[in-house]
C-alpha positions in Angstrom: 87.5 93.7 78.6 87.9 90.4 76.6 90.9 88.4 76.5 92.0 89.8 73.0 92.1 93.0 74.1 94.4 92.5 76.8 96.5 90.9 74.8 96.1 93.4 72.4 97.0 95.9 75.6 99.9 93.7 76.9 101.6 93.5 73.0 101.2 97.3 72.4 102.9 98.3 75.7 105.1 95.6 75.4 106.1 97.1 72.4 106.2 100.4 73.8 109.3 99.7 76.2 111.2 97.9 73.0 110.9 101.0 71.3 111.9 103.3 73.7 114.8 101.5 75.1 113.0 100.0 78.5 114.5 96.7 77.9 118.0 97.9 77.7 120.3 97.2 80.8 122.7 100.4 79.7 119.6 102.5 79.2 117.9 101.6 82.7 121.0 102.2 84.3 121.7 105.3 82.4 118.5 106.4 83.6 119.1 105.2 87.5 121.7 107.4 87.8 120.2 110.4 85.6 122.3 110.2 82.4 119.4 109.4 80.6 115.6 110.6 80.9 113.7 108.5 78.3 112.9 106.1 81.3 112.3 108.6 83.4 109.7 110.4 80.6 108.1 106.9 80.1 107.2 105.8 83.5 106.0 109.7 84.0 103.7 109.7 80.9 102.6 106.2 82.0 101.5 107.3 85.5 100.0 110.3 84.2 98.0 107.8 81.7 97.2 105.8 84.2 96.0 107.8 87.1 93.7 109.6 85.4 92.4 106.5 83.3 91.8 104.2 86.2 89.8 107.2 87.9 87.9 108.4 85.1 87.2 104.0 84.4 86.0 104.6 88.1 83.7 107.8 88.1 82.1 106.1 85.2 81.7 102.9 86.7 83.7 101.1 84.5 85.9 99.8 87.1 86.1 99.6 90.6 88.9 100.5 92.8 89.7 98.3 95.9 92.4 99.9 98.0 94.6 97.0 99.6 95.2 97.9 103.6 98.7 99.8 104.0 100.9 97.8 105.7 104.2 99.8 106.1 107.0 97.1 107.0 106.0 95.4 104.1 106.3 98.2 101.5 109.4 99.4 102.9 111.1 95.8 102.9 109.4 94.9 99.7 110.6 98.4 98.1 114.1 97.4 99.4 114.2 94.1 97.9 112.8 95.4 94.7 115.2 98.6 94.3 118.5 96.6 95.4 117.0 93.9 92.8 116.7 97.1 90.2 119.7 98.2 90.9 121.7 95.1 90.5 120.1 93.7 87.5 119.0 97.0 85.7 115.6 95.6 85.1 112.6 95.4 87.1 109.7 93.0 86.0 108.2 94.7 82.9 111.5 95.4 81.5 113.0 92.2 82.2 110.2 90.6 80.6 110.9 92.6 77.4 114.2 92.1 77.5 113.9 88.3 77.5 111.4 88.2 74.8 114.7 89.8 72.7 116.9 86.8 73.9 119.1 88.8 76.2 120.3 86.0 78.5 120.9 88.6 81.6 117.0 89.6 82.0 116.1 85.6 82.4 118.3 85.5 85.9 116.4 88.8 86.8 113.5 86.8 85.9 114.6 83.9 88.1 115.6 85.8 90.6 111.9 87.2 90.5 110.5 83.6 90.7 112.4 82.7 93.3 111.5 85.6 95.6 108.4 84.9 95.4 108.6 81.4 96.0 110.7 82.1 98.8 108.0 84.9 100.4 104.5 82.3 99.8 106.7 79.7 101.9 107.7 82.3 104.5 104.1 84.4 105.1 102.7 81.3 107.1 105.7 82.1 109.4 105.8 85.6 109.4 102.2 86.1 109.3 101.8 86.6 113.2 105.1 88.2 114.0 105.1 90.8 111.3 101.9 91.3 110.2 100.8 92.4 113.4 102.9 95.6 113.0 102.2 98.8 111.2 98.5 98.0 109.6 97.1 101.0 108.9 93.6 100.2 106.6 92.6 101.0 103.1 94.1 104.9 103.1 94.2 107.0 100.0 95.1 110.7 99.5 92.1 111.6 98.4 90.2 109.8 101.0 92.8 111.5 104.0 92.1 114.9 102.7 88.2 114.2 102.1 88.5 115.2 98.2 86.7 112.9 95.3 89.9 111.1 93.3 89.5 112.5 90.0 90.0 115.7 91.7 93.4 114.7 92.9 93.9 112.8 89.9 93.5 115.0 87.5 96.1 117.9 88.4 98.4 115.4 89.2 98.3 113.1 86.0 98.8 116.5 84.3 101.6 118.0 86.0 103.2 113.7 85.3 102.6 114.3 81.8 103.7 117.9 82.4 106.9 116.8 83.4 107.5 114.2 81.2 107.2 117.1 78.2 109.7 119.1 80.1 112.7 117.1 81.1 115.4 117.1 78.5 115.9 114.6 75.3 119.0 112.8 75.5 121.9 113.7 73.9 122.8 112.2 70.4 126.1 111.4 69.8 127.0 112.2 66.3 
């Protein structure tokens, strides 16, 4: 894939939150506490797009997938940070990003935030490498590599019953 069609990727989807409301703060929150499914239908439809793109990329040899070793205190302190972060702010990194790009000053602390976090973690792994690290690795583990089943077979079913979904839940409510 060539530069320009990243780019061409990145504006397109970009584009695709903007239009459907990812880059509000009301919607996202709307959406958190189930007011609202457009989010909810987007990031469905995405991971149903996804999943069975990045396998079918892989079966064909387009691509090749490199599971990263499950480390379980990390994802669950990492999945703290990020959903207290969500929470609070109403945007996670995509959306923030979108939000931004339409001058709304509250994404560029999310942003910021973001930045600093990170900062903050690269400065701290040196320290926490031996201590925390050490806990909880479990290896490259997949689903389909657990149950002994080729990926696209998992994949498939499950990308449709995403996309399924993401047909079924309800349109919001129009206020007229």
């Amino acid at each position: 894939m060539t530069a320009w069609a990243g780019l061409a990727l990145g504006a397109a989807f970009g584009a695709l939150l903007q239009l459907s409301g990812a880059s509000s703060h009301t919607k996202i929150t709307d959406a958190l506490r189930l007011k609202d499914w457009t989010i909810i239908k987007l990031i469905l439809a995405a991971i149903g797009v996804g999943l069975l793109g990045v396998h079918l990329l892989d079966a064909f040899g387009a691509a090749h997938m490199k599971v990263k070793d499950l480390y379980l205190p990390g994802v669950v302190i990492a999945g703290a940070i990020f959903g207290v972060g969500f929470a609070l702010t109403g945007y996670c990194p995509g959306t923030a990003l979108a939000a931004a790009a339409e001058g709304k000053p509250d994404a560029w602390l999310t942003i910021a935030g973001g930045l600093f976090g990170a900062l903050a973690f690269a400065f701290l792994v040196p320290e926490l490498e031996g201590a925390l690290f050490a806990l909880g690795r479990f290896g490259g583990i997949t689903l389909h590599g657990s149950l002994g089943v080729p990926g696209l077979a998992l994949a498939l079913p499950l990308s449709l019953a995403c996309l399924w979904l993401a047909m079924r839940l309800p349109e919001p409510r129009r206020n007229l």
